[in-house]
KOLSE-954641 format. One record per residue (C-alpha): x, y, z; residue in three letters. Coordinates in steps of 0.001 Angstrom, whole numbers, padded with zeros to 6 digits, always signed. Each point is the difference from the previous one (the first is absolute). Example, Ala and Ser with C-alpha at 12.3 -4.5 7.8 and 13.67 -1.06 7.14 Angstrom:
2
+012300-004500+007800ALA/+001370+003440-000660SER/
END
This chain:
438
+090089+079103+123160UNK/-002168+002119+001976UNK/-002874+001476-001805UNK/-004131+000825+000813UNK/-000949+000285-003437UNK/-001892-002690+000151UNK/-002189+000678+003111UNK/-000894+003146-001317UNK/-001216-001240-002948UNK/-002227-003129+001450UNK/-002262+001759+002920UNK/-000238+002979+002153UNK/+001079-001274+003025UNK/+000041+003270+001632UNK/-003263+000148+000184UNK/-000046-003721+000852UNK/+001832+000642+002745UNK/-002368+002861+001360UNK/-003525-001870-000238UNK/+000519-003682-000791UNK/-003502-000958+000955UNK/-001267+001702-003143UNK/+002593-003057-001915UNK/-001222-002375+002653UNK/-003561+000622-000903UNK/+000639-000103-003894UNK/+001709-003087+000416UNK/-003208-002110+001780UNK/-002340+002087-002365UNK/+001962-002030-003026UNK/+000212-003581+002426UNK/+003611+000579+000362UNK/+002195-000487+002986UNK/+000426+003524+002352UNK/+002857-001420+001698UNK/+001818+000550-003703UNK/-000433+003684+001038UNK/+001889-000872+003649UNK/+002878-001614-001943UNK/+000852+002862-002363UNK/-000245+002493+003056UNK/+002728-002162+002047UNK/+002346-000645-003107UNK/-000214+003477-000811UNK/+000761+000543+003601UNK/+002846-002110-000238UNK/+001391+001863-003109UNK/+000043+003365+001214UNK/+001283-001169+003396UNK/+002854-001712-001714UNK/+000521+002725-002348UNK/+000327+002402+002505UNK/+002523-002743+001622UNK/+002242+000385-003012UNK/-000220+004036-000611UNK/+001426+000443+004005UNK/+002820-002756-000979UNK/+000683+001364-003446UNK/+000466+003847+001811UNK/+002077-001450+002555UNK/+002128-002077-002922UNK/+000259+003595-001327UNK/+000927+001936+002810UNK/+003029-002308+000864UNK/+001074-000180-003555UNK/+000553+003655+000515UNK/+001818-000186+002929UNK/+002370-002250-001506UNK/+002191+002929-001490UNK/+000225+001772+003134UNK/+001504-003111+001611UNK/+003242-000056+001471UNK/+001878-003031-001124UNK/-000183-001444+003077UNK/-004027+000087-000187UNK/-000103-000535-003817UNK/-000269-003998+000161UNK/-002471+000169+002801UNK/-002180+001992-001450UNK/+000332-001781-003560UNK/-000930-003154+001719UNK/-003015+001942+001568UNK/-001180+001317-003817UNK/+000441-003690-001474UNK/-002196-001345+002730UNK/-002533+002398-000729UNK/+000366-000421-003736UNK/-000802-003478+001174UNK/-003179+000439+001614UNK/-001679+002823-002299UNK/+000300-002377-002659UNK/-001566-002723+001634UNK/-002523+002434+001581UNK/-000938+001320-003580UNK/-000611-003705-000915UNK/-002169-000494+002615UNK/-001834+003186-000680UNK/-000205-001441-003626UNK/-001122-003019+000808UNK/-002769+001523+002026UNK/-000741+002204-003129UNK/-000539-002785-002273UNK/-002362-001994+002834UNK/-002311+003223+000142UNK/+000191-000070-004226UNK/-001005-003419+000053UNK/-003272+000710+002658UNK/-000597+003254-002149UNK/-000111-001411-002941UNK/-002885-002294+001053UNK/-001785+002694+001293UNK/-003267+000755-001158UNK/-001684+003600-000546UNK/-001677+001259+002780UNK/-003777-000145-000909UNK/-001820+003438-000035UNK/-003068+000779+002392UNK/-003135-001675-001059UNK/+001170-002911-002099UNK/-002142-003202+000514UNK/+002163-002231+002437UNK/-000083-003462-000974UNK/+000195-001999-002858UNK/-000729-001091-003958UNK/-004068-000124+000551UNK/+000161+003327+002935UNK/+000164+002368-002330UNK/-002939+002907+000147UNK/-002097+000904-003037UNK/+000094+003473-000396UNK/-002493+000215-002950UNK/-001771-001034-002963UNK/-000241+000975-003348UNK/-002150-001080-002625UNK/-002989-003165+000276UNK/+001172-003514-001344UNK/-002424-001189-003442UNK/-002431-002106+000777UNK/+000625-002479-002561UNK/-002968-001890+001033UNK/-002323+002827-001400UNK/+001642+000128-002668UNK/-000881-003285-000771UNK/+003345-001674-000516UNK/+003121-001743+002279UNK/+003180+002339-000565UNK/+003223-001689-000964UNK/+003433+000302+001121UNK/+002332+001891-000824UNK/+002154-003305-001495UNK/-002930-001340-002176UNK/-001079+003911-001429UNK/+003968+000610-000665UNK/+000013-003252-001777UNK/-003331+001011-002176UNK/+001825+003156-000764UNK/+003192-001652-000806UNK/+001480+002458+002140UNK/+001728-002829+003095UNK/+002342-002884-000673UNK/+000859-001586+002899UNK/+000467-003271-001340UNK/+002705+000922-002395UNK/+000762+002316+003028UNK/+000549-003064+001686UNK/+001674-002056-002587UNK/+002591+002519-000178UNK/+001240+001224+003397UNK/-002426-002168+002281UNK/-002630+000965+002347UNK/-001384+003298+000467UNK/+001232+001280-003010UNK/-002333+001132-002860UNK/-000283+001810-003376UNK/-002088+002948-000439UNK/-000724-000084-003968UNK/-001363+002186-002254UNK/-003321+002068+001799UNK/+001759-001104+003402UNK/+003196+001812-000707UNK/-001846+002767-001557UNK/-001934+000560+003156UNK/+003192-000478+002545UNK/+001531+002774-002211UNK/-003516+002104+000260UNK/+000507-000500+003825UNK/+003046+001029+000687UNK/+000100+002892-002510UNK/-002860+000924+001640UNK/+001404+000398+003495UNK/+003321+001721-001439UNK/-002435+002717-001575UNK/-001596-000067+003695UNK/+003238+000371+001652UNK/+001441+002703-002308UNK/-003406+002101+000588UNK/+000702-000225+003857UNK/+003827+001687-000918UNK/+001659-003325-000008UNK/+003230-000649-001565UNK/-001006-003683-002495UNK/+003461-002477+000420UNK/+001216-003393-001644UNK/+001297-001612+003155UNK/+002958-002429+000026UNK/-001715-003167+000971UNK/+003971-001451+001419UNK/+000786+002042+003467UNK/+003266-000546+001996UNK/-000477-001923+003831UNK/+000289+003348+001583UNK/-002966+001631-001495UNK/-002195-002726+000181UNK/+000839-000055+003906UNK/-000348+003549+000373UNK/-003609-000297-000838UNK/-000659-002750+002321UNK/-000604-002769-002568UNK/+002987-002596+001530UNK/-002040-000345+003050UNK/-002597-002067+000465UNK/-001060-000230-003349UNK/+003281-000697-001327UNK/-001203-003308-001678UNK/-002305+001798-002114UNK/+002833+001237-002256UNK/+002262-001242-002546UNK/+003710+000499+000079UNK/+002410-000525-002359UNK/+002884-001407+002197UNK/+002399-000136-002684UNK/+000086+004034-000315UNK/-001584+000642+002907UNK/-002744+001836-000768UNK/-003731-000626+000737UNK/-002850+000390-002145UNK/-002738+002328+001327UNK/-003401-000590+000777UNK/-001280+003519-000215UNK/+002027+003628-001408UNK/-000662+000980+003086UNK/+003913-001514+000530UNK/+001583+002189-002678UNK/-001949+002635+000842UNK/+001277+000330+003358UNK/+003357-000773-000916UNK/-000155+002822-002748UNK/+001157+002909+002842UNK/+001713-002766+002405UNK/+002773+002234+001429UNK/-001030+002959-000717UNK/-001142+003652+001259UNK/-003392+000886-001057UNK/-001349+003463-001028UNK/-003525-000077+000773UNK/-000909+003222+000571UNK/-001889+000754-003418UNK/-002250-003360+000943UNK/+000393-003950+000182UNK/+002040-002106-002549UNK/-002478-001776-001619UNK/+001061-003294-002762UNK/-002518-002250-001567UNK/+002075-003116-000659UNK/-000641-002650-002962UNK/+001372-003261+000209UNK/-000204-003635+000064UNK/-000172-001701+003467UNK/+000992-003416+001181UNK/-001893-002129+003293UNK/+001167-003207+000804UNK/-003254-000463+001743UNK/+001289-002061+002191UNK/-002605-001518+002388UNK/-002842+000438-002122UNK/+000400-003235-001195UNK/-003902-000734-001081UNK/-001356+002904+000534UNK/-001416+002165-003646UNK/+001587-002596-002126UNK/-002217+001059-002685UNK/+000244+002435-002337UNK/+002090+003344+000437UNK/-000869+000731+003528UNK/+003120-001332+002210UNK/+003247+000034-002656UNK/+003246+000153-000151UNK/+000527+002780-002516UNK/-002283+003446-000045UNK/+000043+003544-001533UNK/-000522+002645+002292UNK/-000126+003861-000197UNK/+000992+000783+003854UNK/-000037+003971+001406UNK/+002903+000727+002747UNK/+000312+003129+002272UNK/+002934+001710+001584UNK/-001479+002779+002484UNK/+000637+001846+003048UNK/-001360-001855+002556UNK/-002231+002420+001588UNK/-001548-000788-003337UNK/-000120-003974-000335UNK/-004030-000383+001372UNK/-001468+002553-002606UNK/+002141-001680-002726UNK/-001074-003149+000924UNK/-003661+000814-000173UNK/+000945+001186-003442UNK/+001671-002989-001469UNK/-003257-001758+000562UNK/-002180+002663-001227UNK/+001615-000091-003441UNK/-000395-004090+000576UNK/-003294+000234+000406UNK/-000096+002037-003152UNK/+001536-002566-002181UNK/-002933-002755+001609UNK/-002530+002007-001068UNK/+001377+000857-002891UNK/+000090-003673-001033UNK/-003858-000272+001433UNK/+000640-002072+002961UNK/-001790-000627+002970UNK/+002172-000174+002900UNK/+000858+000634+003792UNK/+003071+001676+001952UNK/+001204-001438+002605UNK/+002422+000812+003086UNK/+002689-002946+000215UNK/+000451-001415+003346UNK/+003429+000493+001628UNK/+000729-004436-000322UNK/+000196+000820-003547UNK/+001489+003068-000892UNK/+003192-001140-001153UNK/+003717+001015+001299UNK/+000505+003703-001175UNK/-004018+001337+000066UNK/-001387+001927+003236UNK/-003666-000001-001592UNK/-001605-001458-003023UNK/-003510+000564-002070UNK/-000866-002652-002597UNK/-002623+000536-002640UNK/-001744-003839-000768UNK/-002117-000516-003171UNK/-003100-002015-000094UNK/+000469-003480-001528UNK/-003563-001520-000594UNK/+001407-003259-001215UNK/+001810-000476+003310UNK/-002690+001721+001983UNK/+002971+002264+001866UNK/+001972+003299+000340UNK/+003423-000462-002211UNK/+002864+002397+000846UNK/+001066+002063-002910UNK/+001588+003153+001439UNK/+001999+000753+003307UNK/+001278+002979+001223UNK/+002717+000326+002955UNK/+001335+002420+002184UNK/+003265-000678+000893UNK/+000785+002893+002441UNK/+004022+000482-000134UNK/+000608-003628+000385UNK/+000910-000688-004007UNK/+002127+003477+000240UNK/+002002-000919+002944UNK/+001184-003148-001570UNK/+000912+001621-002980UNK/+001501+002887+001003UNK/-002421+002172-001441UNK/-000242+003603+001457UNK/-001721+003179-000885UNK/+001597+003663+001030UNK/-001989+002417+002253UNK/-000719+003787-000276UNK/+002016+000226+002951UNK/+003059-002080-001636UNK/-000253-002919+002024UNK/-000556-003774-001541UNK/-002030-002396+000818UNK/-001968-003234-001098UNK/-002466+000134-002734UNK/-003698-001797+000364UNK/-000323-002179-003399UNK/-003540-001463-000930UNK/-001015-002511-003062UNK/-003289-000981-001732UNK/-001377-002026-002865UNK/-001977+001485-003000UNK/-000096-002585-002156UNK/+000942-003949-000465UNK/-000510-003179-002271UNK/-002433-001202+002962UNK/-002257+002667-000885UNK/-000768-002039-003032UNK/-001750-002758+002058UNK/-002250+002753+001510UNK/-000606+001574-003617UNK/-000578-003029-001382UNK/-002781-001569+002372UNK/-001797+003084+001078UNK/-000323+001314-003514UNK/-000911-002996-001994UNK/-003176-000898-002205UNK/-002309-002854-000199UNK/+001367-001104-003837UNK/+003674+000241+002003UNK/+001160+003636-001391UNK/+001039+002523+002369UNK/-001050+003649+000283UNK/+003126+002384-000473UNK/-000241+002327+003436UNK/-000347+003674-001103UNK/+003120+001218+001493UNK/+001718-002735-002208UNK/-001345+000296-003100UNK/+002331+003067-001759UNK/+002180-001793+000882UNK/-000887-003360-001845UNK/-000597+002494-003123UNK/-003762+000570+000919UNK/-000605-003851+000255UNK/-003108-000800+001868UNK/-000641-003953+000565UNK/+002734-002294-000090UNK/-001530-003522-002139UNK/+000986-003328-000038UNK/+002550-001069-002128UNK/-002450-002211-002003UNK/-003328+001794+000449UNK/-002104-000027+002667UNK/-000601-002874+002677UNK/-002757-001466+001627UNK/-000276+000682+003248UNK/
END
């Protein structure tokens, strides 16, 4: 059955059409093929040109089907034979259009966004660092070698990874007692953040149907990051982000009194796949997190300044839990499917001697909307694609940071001052059985 649904909701190729070096260009800034951009230009080519094919034979079908009652009876069979031959070809030329349809779905669908002016091309390691915040402890003057976040966590009582282990296998843990305390403090934390900044606080459904977690680009290339659940279907998501966007899927947006702004609590799920050996220790690399995640629906005239925004209130939360860090633009290799531009914020880990990611923040441009049919209506009545954007303010990985940047000699850690009401005043975090050596 003819239908366009679909196109309109994956990529505007109207304006692909118009300037395709600008897709071209995004395409070798991310190491991807251009020639991907060729091939969607001819099939869509190919399904207009066959489209129109079947609208001229499905009018003429028409016009003799009407001439059929002012027929003599002489002309009557004639002309009957004419309209079944014609019945004949439209359907077989709306197959063909359909068939063209669904090989322009399937190039679409692989599609990446199109980049936005002055992303880093390249690469994992090309990304640019924008800034830093905050100067790293020098441990040495202080006279003593920090300790990870594992072996502090385990002085606290506060990480179980070996029962972790024991029970669901690898990269699986326990936060206990202080440690759930201050995942709680964490994410409460970045609610009361997000509520301040006029968002709306949601419990996410962690289970999303196929065709949300496609319309926000997560069945692409990443697709074997994510667990599914083949017996109902369903996959388990890796960030709220999903159900977030999938909250107005379908639907018209009123906008005009400011963005839609949700701050989304849930549990999320990584396979990790291909990451085999890499942070096996501790909490840093798992397969189940908490995360508080912010997500944007705005005009998107809009989508730049919001963006600057979502990291602004990030960087808020850092400093909040006394972190040095640094922000840095992502380079275009490793954006991911469904973002145009992305800022990362990366704590300090001294026992590692590196930058850690803890937040992210992504711009998405229309591309999420598009998929999901998600629209917003203009003064002037019209409709059109919304921009959506998403950023962390708080996860269990912030722990490791926490843990390791704020820790004592004896093995105690200092409570950050923007955590501490809400710990109930609680200053240093001690060892389960006294202090340690160091």
């Amino acid at each position: 059955m003819l239908g366009t649904d679909t196109l309109v909701r994956v990529i505007d190729l109207k304006s692909l059409r118009e300037d395709p070096d600008v897709a071209r260009a995004s395409q070798r800034a991310r190491g991807e093929s251009p020639a991907l951009v060729d091939k969607v230009l001819d099939a869509d080519a190919r399904r207009r040109s066959l489209l129109t094919e079947f609208e001229r034979l499905r009018a003429d079908q028409k016009e003799v089907s009407r001439s059929v009652g002012k027929a003599t009876p002489e002309e009557r069979p004639t002309i009957l034979t004419k309209a079944k031959e014609l019945s004949d070809h439209v359907k077989a030329a709306e197959a063909d259009a359909d068939r063209a349809r669904d090989d322009l779905d399937r190039l679409l669908a692989g599609f990446p966004n199109i980049v936005l002016d002055g992303v880093p091309a390249g690469g994992e390691d090309d990304y640019v660092v924008l800034r830093t915040e905050g100067a790293p402890r020098d441990f040495a003057a202080e006279g003593f070698t920090p300790r990870d976040h594992l072996e502090i966590g385990e002085l606290l009582a506060a990480i179980d990874t070996e029962r972790g282990a024991k029970v669901s296998g690898a990269r699986f843990y326990y936060l206990t007692g202080i440690g759930a305390r201050l995942e709680l403090a964490l994410l409460n934390a970045a609610i009361d953040k997000a509520v301040g900044a006029g968002f709306t606080p949601m419990i996410t459904p962690t289970l999303v149907k196929p065709e949300i977690m496609a319309g926000t680009g997560f069945l692409g290339a990443h697709a074997d990051e994510i667990y599914r659940l083949e017996a109902d279907d369903l996959y388990l998501v890796g960030t709220s982000e999903v159900a977030l966007a999938g909250y107005h899927s379908g639907e018209i947006l009123d906008l005009s009194a400011g963005p839609k702004r949700y701050a989304g609590w849930s549990a999320c799920y990584r396979r990790e796949a291909g990451s085999y050996g890499k942070d096996t220790r501790g909490i840093i690399r798992v397969h189940q997190f908490h995360k508080v995640e912010m997500f944007s629906y705005v005009p998107v005239e809009e989508a730049e300044a919001e963006h600057a925004r979502l990291l602004a209130w990030e960087e808020e939360m850092l400093a909040a839990a006394g972190l040095p860090y640094r922000v840095i633009d992502t380079a275009a290799g490793d954006l991911g499917t469904s973002a145009a531009r992305k800022f990362d914020c990366e704590a300090w880990l001294p026992t590692q001697g590196r930058y850690l990611e803890l937040t992210s923040t992504s711009n998405c441009t229309t591309f999420q909307a598009r998929r999901l049919g998600i629209r917003e209506r203009t003064p002037s009545g019209q409709t059109r694609p919304v921009a959506t954007l998403n950023g962390t303010l708080a996860t269990t990985r912030w722990i490791v940071a926490i843990l390791e940047n704020h820790q004592l000699p004896d093995g105690s850690v200092r409570v950050p001052e923007g955590l501490r009401g809400y710990l109930g005043g609680l200053e240093v975090l001690e060892p389960a059985g006294g202090s340690a050596t160091a």
